[in-house]
PyMOL Python script that loads the backbone (N, CA, C, O; Angstrom):
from pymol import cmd

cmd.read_pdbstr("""\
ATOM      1  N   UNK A   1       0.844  -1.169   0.000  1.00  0.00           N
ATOM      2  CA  UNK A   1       0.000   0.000   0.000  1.00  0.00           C
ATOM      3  C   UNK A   1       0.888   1.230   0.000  1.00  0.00           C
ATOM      4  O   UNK A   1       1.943   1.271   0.633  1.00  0.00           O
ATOM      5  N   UNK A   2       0.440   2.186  -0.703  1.00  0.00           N
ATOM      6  CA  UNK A   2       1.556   3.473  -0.818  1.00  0.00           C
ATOM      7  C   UNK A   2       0.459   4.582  -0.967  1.00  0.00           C
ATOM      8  O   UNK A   2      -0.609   4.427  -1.559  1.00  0.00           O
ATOM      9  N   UNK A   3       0.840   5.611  -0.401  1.00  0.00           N
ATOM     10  CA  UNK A   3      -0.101   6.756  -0.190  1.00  0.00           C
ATOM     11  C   UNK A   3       0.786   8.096  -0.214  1.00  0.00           C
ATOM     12  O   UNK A   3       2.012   8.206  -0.196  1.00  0.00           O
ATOM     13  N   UNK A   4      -0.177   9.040  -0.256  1.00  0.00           N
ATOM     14  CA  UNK A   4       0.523  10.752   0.166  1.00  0.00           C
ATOM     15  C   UNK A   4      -0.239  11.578   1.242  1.00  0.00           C
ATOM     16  O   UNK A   4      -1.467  11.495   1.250  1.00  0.00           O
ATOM     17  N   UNK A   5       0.246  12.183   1.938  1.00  0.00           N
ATOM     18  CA  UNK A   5      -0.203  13.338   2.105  1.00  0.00           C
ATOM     19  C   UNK A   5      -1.529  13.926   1.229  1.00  0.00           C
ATOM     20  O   UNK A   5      -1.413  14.154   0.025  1.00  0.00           O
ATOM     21  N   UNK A   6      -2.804  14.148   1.955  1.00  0.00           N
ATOM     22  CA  UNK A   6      -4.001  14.503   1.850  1.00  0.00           C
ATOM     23  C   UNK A   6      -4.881  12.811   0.792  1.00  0.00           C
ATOM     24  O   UNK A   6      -5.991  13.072   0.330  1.00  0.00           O
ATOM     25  N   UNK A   7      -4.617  12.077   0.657  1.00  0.00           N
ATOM     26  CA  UNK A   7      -4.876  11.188   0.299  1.00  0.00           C
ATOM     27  C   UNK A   7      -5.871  10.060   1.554  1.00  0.00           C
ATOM     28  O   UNK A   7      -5.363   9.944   2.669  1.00  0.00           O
ATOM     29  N   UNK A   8      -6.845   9.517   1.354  1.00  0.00           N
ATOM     30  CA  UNK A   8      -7.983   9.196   1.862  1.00  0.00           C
ATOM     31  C   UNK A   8      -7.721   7.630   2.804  1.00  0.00           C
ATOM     32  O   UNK A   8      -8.693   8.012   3.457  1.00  0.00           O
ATOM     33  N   UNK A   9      -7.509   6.893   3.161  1.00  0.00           N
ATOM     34  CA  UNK A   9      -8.082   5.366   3.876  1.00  0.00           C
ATOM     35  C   UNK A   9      -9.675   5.309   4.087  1.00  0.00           C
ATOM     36  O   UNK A   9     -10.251   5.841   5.036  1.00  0.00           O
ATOM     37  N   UNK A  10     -10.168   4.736   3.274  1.00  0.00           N
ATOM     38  CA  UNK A  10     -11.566   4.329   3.130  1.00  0.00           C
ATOM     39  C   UNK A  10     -11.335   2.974   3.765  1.00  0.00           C
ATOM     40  O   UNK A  10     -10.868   2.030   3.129  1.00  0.00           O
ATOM     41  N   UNK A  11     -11.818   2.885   5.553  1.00  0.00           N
ATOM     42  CA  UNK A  11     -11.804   1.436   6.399  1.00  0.00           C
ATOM     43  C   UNK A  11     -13.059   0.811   6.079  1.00  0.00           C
ATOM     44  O   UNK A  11     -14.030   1.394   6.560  1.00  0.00           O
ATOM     45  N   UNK A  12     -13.255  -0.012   5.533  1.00  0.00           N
ATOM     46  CA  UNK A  12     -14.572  -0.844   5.198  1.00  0.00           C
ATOM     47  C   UNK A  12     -14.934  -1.380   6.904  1.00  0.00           C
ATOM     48  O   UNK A  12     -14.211  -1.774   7.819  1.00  0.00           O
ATOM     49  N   UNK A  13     -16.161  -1.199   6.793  1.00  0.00           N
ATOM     50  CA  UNK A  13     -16.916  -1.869   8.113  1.00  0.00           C
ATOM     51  C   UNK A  13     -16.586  -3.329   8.129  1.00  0.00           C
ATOM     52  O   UNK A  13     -16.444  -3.826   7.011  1.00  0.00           O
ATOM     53  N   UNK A  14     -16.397  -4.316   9.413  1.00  0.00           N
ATOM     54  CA  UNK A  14     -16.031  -5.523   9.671  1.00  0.00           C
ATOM     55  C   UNK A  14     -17.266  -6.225  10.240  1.00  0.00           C
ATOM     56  O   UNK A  14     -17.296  -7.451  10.142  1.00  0.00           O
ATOM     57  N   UNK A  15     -18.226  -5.630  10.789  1.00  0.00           N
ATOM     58  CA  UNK A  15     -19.461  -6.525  11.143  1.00  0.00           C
ATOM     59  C   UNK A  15     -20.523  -5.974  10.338  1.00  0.00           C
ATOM     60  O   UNK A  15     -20.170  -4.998   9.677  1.00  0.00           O
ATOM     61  N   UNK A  16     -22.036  -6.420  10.177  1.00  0.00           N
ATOM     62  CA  UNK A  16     -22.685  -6.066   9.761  1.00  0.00           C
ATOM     63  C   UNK A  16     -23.438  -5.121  10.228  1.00  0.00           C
ATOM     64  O   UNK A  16     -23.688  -5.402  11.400  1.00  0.00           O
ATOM     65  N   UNK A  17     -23.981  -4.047   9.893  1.00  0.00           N
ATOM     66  CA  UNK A  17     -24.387  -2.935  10.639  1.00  0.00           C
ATOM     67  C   UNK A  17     -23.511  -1.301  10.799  1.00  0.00           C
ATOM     68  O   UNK A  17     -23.644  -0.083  10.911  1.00  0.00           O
ATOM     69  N   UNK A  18     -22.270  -2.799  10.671  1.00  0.00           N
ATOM     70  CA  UNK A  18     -20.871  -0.637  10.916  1.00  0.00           C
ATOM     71  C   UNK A  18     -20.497  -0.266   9.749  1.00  0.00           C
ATOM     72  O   UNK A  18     -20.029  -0.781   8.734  1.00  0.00           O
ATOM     73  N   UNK A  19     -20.876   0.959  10.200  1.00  0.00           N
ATOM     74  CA  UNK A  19     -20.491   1.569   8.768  1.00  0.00           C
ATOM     75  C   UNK A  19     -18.983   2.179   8.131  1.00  0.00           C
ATOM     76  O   UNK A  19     -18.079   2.123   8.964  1.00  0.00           O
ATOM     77  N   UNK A  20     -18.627   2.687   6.933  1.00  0.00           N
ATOM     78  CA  UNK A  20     -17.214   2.669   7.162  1.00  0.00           C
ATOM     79  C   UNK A  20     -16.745   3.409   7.668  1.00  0.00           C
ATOM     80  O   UNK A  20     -17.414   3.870   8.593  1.00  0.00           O
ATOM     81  N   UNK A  21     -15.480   3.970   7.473  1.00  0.00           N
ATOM     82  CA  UNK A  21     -14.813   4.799   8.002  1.00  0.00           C
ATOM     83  C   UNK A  21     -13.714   5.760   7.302  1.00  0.00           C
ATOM     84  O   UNK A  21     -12.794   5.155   6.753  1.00  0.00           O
ATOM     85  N   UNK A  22     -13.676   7.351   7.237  1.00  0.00           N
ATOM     86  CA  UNK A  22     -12.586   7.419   6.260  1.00  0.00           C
ATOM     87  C   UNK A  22     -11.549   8.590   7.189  1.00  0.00           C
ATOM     88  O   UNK A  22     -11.877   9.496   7.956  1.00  0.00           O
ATOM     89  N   UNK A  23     -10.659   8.275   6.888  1.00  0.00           N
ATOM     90  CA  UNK A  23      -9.406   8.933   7.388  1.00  0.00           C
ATOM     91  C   UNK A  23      -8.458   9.767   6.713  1.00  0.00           C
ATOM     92  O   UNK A  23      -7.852   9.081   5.889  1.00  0.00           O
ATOM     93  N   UNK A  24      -8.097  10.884   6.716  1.00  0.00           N
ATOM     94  CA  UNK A  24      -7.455  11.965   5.779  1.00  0.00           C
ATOM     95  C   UNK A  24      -6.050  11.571   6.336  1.00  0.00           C
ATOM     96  O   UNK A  24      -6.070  11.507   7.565  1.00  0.00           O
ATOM     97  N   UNK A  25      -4.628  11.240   5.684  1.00  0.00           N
ATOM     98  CA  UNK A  25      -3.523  11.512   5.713  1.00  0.00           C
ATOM     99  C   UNK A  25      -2.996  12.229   6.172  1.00  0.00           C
ATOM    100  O   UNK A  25      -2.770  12.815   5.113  1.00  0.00           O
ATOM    101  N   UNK A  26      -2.372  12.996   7.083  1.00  0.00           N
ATOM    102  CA  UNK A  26      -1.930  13.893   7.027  1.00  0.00           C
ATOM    103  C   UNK A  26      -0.064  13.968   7.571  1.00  0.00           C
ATOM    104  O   UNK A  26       0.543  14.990   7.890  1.00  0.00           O
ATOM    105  N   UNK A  27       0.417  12.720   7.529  1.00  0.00           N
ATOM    106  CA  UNK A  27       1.815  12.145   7.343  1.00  0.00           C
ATOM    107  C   UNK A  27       2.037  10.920   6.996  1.00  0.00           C
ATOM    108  O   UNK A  27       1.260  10.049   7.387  1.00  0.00           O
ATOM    109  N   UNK A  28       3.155  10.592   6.183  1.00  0.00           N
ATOM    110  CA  UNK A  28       3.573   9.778   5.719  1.00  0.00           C
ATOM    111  C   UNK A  28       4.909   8.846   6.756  1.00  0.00           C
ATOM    112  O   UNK A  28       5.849   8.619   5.994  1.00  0.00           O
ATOM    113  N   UNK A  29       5.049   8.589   7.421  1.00  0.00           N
ATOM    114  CA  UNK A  29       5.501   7.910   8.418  1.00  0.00           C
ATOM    115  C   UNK A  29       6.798   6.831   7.686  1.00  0.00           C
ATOM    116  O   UNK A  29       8.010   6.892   7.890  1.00  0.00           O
ATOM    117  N   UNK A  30       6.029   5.868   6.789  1.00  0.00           N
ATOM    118  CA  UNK A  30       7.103   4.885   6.686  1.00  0.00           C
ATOM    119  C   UNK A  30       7.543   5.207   5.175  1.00  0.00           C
ATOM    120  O   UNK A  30       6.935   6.101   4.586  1.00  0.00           O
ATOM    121  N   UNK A  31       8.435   4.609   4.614  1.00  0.00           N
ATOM    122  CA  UNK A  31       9.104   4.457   3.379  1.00  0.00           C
ATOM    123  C   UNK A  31       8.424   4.752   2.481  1.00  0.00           C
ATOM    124  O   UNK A  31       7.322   4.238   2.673  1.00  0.00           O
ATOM    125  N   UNK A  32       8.454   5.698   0.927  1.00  0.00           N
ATOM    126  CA  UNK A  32       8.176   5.349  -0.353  1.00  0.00           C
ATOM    127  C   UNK A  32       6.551   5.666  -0.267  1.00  0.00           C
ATOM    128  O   UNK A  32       5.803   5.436  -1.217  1.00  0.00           O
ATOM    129  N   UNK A  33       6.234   6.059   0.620  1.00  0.00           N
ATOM    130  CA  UNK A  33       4.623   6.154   0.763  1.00  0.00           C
ATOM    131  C   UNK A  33       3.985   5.056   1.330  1.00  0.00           C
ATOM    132  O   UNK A  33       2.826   4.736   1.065  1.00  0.00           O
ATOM    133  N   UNK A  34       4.934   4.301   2.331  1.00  0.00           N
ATOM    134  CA  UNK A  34       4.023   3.324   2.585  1.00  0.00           C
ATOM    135  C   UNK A  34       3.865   3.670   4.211  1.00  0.00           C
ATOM    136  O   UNK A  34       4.070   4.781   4.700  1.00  0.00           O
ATOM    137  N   UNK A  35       3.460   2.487   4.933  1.00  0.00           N
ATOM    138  CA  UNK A  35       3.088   2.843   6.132  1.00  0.00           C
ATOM    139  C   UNK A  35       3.537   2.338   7.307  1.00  0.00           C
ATOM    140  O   UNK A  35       3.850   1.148   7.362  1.00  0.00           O
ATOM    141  N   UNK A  36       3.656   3.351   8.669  1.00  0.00           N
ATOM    142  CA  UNK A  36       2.965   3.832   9.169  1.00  0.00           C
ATOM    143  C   UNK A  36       1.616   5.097   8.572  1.00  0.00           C
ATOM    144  O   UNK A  36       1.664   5.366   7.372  1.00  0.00           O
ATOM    145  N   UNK A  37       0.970   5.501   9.065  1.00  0.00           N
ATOM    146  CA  UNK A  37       0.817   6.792   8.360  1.00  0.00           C
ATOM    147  C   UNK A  37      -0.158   7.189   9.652  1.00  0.00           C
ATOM    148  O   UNK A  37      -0.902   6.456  10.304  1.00  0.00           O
ATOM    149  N   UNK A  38       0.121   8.637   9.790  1.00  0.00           N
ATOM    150  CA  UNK A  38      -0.316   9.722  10.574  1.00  0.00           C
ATOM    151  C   UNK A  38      -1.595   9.926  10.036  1.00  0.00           C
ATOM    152  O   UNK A  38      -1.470  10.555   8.985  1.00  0.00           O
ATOM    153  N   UNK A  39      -3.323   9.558  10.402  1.00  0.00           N
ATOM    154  CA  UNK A  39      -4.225  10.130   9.980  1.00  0.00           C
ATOM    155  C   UNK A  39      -5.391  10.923  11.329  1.00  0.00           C
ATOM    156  O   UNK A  39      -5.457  10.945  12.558  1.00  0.00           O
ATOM    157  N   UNK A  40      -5.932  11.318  10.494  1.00  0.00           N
ATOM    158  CA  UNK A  40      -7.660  12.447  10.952  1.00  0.00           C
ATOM    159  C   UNK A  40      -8.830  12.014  10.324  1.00  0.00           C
ATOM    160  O   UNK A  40      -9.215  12.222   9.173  1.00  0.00           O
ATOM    161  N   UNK A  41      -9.394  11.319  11.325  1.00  0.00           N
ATOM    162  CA  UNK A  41     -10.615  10.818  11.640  1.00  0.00           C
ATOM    163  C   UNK A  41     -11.680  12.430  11.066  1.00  0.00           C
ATOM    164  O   UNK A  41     -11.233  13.576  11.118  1.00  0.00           O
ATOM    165  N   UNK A  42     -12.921  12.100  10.626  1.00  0.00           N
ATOM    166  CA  UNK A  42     -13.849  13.046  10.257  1.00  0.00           C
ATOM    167  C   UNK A  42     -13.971  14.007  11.147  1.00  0.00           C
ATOM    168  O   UNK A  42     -13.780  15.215  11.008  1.00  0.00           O
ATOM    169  N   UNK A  43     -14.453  13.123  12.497  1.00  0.00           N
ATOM    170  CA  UNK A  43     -14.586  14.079  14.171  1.00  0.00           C
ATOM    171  C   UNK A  43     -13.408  14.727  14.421  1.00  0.00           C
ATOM    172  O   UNK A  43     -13.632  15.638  15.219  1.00  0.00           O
ATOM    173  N   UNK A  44     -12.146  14.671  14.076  1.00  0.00           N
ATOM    174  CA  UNK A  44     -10.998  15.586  14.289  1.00  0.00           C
ATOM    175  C   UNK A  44      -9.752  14.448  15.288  1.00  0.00           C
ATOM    176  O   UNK A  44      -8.566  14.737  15.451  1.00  0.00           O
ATOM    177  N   UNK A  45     -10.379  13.285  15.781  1.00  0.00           N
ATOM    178  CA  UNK A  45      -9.096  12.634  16.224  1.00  0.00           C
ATOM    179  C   UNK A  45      -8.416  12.605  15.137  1.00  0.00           C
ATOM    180  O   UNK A  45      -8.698  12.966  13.995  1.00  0.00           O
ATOM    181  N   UNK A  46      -6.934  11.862  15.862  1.00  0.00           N
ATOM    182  CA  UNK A  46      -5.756  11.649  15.113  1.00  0.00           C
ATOM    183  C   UNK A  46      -5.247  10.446  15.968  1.00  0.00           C
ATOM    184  O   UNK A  46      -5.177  10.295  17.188  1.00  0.00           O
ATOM    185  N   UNK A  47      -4.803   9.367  14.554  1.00  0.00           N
ATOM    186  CA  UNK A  47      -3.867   8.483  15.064  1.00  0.00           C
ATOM    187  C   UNK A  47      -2.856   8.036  14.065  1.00  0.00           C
ATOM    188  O   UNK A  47      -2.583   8.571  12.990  1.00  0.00           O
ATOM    189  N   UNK A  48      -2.301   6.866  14.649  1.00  0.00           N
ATOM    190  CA  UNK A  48      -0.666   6.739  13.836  1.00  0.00           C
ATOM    191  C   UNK A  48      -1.467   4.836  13.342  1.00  0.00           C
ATOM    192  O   UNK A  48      -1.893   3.990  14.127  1.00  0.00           O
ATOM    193  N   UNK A  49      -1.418   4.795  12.369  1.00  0.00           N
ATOM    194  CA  UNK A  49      -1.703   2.936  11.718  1.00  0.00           C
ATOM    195  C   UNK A  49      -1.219   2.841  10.510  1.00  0.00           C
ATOM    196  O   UNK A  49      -0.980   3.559   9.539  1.00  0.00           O
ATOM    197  N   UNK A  50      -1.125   1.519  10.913  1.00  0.00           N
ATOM    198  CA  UNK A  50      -1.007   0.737  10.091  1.00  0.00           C
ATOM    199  C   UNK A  50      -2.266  -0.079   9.235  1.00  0.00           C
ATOM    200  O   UNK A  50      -2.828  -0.970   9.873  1.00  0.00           O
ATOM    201  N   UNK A  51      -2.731   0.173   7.846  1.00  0.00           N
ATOM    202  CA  UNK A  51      -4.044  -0.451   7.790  1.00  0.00           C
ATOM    203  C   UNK A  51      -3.691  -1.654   7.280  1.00  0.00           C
ATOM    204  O   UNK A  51      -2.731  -2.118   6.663  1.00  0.00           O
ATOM    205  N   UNK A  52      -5.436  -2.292   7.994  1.00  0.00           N
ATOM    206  CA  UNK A  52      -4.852  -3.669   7.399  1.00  0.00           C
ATOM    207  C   UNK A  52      -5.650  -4.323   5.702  1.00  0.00           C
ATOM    208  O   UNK A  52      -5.432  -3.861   4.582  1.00  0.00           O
ATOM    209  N   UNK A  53      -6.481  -5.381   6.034  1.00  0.00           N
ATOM    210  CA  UNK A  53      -6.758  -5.752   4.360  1.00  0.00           C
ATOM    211  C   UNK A  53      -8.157  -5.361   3.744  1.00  0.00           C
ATOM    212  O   UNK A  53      -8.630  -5.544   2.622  1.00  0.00           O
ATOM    213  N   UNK A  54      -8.829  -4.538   5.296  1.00  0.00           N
ATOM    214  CA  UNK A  54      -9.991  -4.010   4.981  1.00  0.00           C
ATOM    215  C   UNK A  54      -9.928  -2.636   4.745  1.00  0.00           C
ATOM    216  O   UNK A  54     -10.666  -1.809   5.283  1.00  0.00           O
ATOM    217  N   UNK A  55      -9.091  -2.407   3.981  1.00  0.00           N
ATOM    218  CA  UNK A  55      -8.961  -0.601   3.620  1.00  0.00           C
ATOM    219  C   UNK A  55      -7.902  -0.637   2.246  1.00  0.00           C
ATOM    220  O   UNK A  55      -6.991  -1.278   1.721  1.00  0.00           O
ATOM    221  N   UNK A  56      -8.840   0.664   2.096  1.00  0.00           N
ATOM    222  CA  UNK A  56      -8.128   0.776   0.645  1.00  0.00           C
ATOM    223  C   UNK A  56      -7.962   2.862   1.003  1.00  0.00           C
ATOM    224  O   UNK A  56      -8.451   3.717   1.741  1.00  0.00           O
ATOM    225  N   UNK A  57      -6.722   2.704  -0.351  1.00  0.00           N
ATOM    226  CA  UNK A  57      -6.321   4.140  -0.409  1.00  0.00           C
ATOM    227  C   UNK A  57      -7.601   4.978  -1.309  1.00  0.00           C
ATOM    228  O   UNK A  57      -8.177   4.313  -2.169  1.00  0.00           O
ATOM    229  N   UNK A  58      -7.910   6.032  -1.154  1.00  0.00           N
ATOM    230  CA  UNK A  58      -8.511   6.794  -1.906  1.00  0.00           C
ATOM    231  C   UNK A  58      -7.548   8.025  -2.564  1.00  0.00           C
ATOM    232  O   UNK A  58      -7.488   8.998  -1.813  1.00  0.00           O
ATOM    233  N   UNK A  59      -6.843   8.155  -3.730  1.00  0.00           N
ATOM    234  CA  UNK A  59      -6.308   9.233  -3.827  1.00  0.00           C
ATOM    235  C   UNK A  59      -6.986  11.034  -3.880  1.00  0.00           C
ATOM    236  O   UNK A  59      -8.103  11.193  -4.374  1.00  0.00           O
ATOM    237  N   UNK A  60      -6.451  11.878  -3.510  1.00  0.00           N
ATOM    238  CA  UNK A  60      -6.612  12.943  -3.337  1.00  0.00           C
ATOM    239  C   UNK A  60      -7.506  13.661  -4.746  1.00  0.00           C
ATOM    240  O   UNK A  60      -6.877  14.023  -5.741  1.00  0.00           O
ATOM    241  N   UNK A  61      -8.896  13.787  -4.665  1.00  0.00           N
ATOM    242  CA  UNK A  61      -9.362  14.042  -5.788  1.00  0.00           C
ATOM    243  C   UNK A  61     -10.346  13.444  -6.249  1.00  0.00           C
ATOM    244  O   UNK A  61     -11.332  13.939  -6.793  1.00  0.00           O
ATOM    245  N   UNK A  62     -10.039  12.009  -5.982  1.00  0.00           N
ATOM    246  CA  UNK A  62     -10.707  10.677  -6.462  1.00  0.00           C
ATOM    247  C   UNK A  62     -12.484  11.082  -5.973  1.00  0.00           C
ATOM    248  O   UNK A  62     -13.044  11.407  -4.926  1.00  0.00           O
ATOM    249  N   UNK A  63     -12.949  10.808  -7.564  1.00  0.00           N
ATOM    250  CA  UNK A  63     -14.342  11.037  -6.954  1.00  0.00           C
ATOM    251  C   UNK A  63     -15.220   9.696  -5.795  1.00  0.00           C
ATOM    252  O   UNK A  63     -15.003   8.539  -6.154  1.00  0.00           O
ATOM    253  N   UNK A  64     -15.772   9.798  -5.022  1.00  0.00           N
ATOM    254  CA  UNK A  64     -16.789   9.278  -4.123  1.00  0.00           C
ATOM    255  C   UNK A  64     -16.939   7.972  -4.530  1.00  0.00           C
ATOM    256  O   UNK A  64     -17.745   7.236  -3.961  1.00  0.00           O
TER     257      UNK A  64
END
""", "prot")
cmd.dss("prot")
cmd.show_as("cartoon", "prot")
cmd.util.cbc("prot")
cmd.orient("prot")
């Protein structure tokens, strides 16, 4: 997985009922664009992950 700065993590929900989740970039942490990566939750937290096989990148732009 390789990402940038302002670039999206769209977390797909894991049970039925949750809905997803998307997370704004806002550092690039490990190598080449890959990860760790520094993100911001919609509500304004912030954390440091690693995603796993239920998330995908959204690039910066990318329509909906």
């Amino acid at each position: 997985m390789q990402a940038k700065v302002g670039d999206q993590l769209l977390m797909h929900g894991r049970i039925v009922g949750q809905r997803d989740r998307v997370a704004e970039i806002v550092e690039v942490l490990g190598a080449n664009g890959g990860p760790p990566y520094r993100v911001r939750f919609e509500d304004g937290r912030e954390a440091v992950m690693s995603p796993g096989p239920d998330t995908v990148v959204r690039a910066r732009g990318a329509g909906a």
